[in-house]
C-alpha positions in Angstrom: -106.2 -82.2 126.9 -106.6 -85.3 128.6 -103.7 -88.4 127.5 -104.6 -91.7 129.4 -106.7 -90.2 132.2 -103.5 -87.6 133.5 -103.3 -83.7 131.8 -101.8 -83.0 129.7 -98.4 -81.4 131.5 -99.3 -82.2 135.1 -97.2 -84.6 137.0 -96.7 -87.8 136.5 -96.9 -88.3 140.6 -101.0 -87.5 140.4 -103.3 -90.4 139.7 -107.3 -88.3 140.1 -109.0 -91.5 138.4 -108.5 -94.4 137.0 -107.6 -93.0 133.3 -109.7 -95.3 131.5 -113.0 -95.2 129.6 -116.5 -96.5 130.9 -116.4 -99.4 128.9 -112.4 -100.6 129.7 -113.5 -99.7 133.9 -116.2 -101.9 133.5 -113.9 -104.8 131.7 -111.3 -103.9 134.5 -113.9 -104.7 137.5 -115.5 -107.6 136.1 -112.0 -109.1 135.1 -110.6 -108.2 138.4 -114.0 -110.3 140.5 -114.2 -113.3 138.3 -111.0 -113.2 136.1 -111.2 -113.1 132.1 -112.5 -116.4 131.6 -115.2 -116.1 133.8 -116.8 -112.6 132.8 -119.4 -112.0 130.3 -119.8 -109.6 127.7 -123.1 -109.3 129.1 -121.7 -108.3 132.7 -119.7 -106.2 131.4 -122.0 -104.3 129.6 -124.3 -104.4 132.3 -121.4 -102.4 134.5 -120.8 -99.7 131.5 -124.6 -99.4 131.5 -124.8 -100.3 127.8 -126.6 -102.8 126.0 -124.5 -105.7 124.4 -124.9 -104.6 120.6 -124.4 -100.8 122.0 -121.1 -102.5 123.8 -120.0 -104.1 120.9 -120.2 -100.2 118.9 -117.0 -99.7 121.1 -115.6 -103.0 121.1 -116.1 -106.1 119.2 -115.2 -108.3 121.4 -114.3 -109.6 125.4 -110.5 -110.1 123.9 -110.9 -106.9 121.9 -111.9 -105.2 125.4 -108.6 -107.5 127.4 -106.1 -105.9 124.9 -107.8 -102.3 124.8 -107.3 -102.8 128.8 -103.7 -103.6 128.8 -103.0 -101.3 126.2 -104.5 -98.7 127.8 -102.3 -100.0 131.1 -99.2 -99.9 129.7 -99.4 -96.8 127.4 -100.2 -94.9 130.7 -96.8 -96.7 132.6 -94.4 -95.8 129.8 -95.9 -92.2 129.5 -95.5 -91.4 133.2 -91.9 -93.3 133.4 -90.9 -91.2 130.3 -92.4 -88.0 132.0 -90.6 -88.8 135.1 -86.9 -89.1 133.4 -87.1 -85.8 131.4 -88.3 -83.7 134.9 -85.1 -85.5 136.5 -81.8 -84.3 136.9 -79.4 -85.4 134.3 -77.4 -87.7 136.1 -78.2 -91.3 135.6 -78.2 -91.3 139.7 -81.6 -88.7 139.6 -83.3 -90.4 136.1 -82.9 -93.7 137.9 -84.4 -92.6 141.5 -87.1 -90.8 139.4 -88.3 -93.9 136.9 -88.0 -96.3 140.2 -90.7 -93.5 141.9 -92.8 -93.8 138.6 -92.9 -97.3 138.6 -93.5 -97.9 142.2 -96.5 -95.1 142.5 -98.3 -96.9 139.1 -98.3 -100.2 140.7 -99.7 -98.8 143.5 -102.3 -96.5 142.2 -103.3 -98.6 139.1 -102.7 -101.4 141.3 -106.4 -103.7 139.7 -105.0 -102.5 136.3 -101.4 -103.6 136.7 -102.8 -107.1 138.1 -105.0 -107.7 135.4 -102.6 -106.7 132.7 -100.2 -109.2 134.1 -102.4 -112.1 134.8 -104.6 -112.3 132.1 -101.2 -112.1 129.5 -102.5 -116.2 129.1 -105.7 -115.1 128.0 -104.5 -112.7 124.9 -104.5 -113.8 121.4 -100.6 -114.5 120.5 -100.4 -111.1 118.2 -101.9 -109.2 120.8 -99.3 -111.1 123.7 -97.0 -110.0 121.2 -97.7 -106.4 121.2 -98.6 -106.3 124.7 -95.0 -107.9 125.2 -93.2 -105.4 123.1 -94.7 -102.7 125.4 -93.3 -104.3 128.3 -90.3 -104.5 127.3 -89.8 -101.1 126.2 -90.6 -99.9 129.9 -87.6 -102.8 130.8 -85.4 -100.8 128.2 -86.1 -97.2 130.0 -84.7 -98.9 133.1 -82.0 -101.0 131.2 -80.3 -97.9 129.5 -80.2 -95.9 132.7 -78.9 -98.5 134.6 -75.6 -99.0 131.9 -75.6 -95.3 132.2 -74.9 -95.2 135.8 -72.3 -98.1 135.7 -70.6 -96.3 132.6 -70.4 -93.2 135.0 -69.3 -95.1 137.9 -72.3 -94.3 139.7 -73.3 -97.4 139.5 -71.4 -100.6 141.1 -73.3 -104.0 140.0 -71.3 -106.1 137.5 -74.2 -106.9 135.7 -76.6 -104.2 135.1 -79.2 -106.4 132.9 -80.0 -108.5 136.0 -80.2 -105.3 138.4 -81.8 -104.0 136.5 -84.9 -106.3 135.8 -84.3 -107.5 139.6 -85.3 -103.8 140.4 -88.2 -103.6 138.0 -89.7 -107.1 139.2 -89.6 -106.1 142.8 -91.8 -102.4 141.8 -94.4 -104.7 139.7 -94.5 -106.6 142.5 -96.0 -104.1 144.7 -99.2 -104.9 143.0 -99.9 -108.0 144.7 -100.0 -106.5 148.2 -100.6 -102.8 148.2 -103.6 -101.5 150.2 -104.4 -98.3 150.7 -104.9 -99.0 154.5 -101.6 -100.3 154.9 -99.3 -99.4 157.6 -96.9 -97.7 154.9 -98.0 -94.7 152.9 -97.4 -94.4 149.7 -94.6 -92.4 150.2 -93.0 -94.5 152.6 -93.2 -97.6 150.5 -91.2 -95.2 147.4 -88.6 -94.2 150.3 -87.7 -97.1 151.2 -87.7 -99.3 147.8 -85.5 -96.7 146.2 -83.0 -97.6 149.4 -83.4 -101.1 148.2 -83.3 -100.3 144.3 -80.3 -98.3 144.8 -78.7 -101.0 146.8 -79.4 -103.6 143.8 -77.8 -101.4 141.2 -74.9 -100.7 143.8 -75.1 -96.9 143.6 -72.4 -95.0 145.3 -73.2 -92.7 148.0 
């Protein structure tokens, strides 16, 4: 069984494709070259190898298409960030190192998707910002709670765990903008040494 383009039960670390339909990776590529505003239906259609009426069977619309996208997007962050906290440890130390990992490994993998998603927010009709929003924001809760976890504990040093905590999630979306794959950091340098800097943010005691 196949949940947003990952197995069912594999690991949250493996990205094998880019978990989305024909029709949302064709959306994704045209939005990504010309931005929403400036792709067609007809483009898009074009790139899915459909007709336009056999494009609309799937989805009625270029918005329709924008929020299926960022739905898709963010359906496949929370379910690997969730993934990632139950295989941790149950200290808030190893749930947050873990979600931090998740976070940072999506925006690099589904780096196009995770730009998209946040650029073209302006282009969503307001129920679907809304929803879209909603989303978000439970991904900032994961973080949130395990962050007041770790202070509770006194694993965690910052006086204000709110602010660290959406200070740390900024900087892991932020990857998106300048992640290549020919880099001179690998993947897993990039997560070894942002979780040195997330962990300083949160003031985690060594």
């Amino acid at each position: 069984m196949t949940v947003n383009g990952t197995e069912a039960g594999s690991s949250w670390r493996e990205y094998t494709d880019q978990g989305l339909s024909k029709v949302l990776a064709a959306a994704l590529a045209a939005f990504v070259e010309k931005g929403y505003d400036g792709a067609s239906i007809r483009e898009i259609a074009a790139r899915a190898g459909l007709s336009v009426p056999g494009l609309y069977h799937h989805y009625p619309s270029k918005q329709a298409l924008l929020v299926g996208l960022t739905n898709a997007v963010m359906r496949d962050l929370l379910d690997r960030s969730r993934a990632a906290v139950a295989e941790a440890g149950p200290t808030p130390g190893e749930r947050f190192d873990a979600v931090i990992e998740s976070l940072l490994r999506f925006h690099m993998y589904r780096r196009e998707q995770s730009f998209v998603a946040s650029r073209e927010t302006r282009s969503m009709e307001p129920d679907s910002r809304q929803a879209y929003i909603a989303l978000r924001d439970e991904q900032q809760q994961l973080v949130d709670d395990i962050v007041r976890d770790g202070v509770a504990a006194g694993l965690f040093r910052t006086p204000f765990p709110e602010d660290a905590s959406r200070a740390v999630v900024t900087m892991c979306v932020s990857v998106a903008t300048w992640y290549r794959e020919d880099g001179p950091l690998s993947p897993d340098e990039i997560v070894e040494r942002y979780l040195v800097i997330a962990r300083s943010t949160v003031g985690a005691v060594d």
